[in-house]
C-alpha positions in Angstrom: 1.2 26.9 -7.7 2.7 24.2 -9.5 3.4 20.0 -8.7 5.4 17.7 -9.7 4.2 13.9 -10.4 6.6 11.5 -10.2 6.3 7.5 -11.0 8.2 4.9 -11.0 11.8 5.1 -13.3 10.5 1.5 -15.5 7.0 1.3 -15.7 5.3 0.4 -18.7 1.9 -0.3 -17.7 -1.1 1.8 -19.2 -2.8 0.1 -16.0 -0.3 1.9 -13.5 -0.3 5.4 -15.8 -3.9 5.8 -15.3 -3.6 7.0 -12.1 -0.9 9.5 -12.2 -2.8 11.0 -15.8 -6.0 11.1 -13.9 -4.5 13.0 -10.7 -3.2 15.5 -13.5 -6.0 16.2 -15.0 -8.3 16.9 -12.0 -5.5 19.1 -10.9 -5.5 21.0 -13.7 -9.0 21.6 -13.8 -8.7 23.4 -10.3 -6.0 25.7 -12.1 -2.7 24.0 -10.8 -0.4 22.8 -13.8 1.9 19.4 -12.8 4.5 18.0 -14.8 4.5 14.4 -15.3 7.7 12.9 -14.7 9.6 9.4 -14.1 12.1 9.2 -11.5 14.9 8.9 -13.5 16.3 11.9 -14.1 18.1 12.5 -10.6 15.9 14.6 -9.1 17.7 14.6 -6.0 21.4 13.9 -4.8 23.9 14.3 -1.8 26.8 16.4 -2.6 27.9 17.8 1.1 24.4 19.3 1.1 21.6 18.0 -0.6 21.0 19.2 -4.5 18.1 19.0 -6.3 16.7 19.3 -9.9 12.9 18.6 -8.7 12.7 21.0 -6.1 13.2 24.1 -8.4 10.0 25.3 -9.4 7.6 23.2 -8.2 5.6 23.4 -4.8 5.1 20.4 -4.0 5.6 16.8 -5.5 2.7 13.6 -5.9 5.1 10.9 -5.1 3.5 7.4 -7.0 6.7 5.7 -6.7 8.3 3.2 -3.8 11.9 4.3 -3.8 12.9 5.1 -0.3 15.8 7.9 -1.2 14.6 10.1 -3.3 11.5 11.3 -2.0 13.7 11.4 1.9 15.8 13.9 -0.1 13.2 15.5 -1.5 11.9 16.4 1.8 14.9 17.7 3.3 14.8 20.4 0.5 11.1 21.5 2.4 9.5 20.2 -0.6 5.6 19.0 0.7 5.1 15.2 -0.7 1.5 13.3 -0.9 2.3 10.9 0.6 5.5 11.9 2.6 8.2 9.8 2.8 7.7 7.9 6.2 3.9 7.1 5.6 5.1 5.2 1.9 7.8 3.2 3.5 5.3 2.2 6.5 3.2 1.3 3.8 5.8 -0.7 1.7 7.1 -3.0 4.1 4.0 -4.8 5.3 5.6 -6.0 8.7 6.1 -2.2 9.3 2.5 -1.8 8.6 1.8 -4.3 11.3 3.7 -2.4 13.8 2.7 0.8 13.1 -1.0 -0.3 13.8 -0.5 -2.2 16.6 -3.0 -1.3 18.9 -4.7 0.7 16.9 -6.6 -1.4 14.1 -7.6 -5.1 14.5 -5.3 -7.4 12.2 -4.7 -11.1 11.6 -2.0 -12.7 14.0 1.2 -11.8 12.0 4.8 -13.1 12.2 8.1 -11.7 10.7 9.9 -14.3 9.3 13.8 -14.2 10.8 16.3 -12.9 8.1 19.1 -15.2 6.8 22.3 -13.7 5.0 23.7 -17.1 4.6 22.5 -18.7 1.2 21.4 -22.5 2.3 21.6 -22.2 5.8 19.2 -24.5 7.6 15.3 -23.5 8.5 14.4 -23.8 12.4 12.0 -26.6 12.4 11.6 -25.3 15.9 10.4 -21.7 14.6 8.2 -23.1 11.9 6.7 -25.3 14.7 6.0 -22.1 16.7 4.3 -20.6 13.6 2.0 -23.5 13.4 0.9 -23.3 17.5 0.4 -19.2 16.9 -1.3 -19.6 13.4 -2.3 -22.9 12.6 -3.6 -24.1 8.9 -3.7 -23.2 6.0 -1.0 -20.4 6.7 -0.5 -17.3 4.9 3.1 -16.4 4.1 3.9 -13.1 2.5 6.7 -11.4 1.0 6.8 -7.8 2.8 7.9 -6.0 -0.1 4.6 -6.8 -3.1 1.9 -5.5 -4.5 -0.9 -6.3 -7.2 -1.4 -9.8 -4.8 1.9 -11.1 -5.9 4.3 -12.5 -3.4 1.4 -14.0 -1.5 1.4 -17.9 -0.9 -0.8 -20.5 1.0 0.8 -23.5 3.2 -1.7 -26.2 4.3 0.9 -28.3 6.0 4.8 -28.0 7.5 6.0 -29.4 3.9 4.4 -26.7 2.3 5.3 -24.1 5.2 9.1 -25.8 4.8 9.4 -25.1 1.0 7.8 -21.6 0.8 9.6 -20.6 4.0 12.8 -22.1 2.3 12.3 -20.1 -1.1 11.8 -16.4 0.5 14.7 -17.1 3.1 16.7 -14.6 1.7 14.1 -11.9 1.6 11.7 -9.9 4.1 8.2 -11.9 4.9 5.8 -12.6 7.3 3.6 -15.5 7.9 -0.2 -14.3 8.5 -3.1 -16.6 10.1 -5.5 -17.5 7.5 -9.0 -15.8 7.7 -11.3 -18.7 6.0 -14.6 -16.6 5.5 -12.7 -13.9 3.9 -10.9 -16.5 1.3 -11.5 -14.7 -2.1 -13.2 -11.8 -0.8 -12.3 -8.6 1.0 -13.2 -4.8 0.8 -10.8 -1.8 -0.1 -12.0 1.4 1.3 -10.6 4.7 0.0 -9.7 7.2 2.7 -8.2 11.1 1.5 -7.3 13.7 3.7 -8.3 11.7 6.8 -11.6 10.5 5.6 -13.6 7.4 4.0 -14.5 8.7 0.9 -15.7 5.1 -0.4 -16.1 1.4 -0.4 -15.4 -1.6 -2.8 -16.0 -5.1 -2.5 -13.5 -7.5 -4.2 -14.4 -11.1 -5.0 -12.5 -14.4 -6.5 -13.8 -17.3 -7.4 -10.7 -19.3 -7.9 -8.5 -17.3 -5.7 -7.9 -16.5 -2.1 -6.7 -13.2 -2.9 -9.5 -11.3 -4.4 -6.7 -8.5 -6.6 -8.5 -7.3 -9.4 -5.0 -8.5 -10.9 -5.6 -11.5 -10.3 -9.1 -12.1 -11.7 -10.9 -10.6 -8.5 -13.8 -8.5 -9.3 -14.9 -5.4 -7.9 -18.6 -3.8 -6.5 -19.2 -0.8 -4.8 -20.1 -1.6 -1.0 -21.3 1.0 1.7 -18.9 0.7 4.6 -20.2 0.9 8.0 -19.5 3.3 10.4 -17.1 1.0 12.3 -15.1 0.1 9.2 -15.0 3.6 8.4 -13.6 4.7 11.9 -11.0 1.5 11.5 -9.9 3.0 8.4 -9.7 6.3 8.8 -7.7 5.5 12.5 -4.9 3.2 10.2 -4.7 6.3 7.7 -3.8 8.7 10.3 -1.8 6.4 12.0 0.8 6.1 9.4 0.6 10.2 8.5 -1.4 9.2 4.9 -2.9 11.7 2.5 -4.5 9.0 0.5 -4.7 5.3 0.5 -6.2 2.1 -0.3 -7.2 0.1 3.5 -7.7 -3.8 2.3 -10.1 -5.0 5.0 -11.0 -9.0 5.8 -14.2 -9.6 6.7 -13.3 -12.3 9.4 -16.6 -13.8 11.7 -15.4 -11.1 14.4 -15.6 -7.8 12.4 -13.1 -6.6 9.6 -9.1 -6.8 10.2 -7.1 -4.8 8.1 -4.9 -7.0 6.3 -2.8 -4.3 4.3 -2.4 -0.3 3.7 -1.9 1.1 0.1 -0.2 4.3 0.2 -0.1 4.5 -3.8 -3.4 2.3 -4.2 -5.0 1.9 -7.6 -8.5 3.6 -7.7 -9.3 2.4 -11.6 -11.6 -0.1 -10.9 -12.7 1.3 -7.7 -14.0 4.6 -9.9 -15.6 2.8 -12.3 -17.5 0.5 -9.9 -18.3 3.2 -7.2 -18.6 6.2 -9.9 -17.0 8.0 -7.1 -14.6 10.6 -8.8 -11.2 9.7 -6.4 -8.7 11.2 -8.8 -10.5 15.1 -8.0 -11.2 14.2 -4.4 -7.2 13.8 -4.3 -6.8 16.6 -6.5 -8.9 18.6 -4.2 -7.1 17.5 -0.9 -3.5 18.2 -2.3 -5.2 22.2 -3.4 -6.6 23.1 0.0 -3.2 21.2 1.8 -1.3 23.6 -0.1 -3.2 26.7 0.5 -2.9 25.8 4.0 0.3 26.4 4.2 
């Protein structure tokens, strides 16, 4: 058996190579070789059928990119990805995520924002008014394509609501209801193969997002058996091998306030000492063998 790991065409960041050097490794230790790859080297393409470099000789491929195409084609050739195709783009778009899990896992209120394809046009006073009956303030608005807490802004009024609103008009957001208690502080639970393999606490002091990125810090945290079963119902949900459920700890119970289907488990290793890379490893082997 052999895998392919493929990242992101640009990245530069040690930070973001961890993971895809760690996954490596404990797959190598259980005796399955990977090549470690960026996706810029065509790996797939449409030419009447659908060709592809990538799917000759490897079994199956660790996709730790976000491009939508390439692992779609990928997957057409029968080529097994963790994560598949759908469950990354579910995972991506955060208003997707919202639907996906409607009914399923408790969440903030959330609103997509209307698109506009017309540079300048006018904002609908009357739609942000509606936001503020629904949400109220302070009022999370979020670009739905971000990670690493960026694209994530606060409105404590309509002029604040107006100008944010007015600067992601031309791309995909949402607008979220605030949860106060959880300002600067949530927990990212780890689930693999269907379940919660561990739990860490993120905190900010000067920050309502509590990122790691963004100065939050991180402490291992035993999740109880309902944030488990809310986790582990949101990862099967979207059809997820592995991921990163951000939970906030509202005065009702936790509300899962995003999915990361390519989450970063560097800080969460070193503050759990709970060995995520081989749990994955070990997931992706016995998936395999399965087949």
């Amino acid at each position: 058996m052999k895998g392919l790991i493929l990242v992101n065409a640009y990245t530069q960041s040690e930070h973001e190579l961890n993971q895809p050097r760690r996954i490596m490794a404990e797959l190598a230790g259980l005796g399955v070789p990977c090549d470690l790859r960026r996706n810029n080297f065509v790996p797939a393409w449409v030419a009447g059928d659908i060709r592809s470099d990538a799917a000759r000789g490897y079994d199956f491929c660790v996709y730790l990119d976000k491009d939508r195409y390439v692992p779609r084609l990928l997957e057409r050739t029968g080529m097994r990805l963790f994560n598949r195709a759908q469950a990354v783009e579910a995972c991506d778009d955060k208003m997707l995520t919202h639907i996906a899990l409607a009914g399923i896992a408790p969440m903030p209120a959330t609103i997509p924002a209307p698109l506009c394809y017309t540079a300048g046009a006018p904002l609908s006073e009357g739609f942000l008014g509606r936001v503020e009956d629904i949400l109220g303030y302070p009022v999370v608005v979020k670009e739905c394509y971000g990670s690493l807490g960026m694209g994530v802004y606060l409105a404590h009024d309509r002029a604040q609501l107006r100008e944010i609103a007015a600067r992601l008009q031309g791309k995909p957001h949402l607008f979220q209801k605030f949860i106060a208690e959880s300002a600067g502080r949530d927990l990212r639970v780890i689930v693999i193969g269907g379940r919660a393999v561990g739990a860490m606490r993120r905190t900010s002091q000067g920050d309502f997002r509590s990122n790691a990125e963004l100065g939050g810090r991180g402490e291992a945290a035993a999740p109880d058996p309902a944030v488990t079963a809310i986790c582990e119902r949101a990862a099967s949900a979207l059809g997820l091998d592995y991921c990163g459920v951000d939970l906030l700890l509202s005065a009702d119970g936790p509300l899962v306030c995003e999915v990361n289907s390519n989450a970063f488990f560097g800080t969460f290793e070193r503050v759990t000492d709970i060995n995520v890379a081989r749990a994955y490893a070990e997931h992706i082997v016995s998936t395999m063998q399965g087949v």
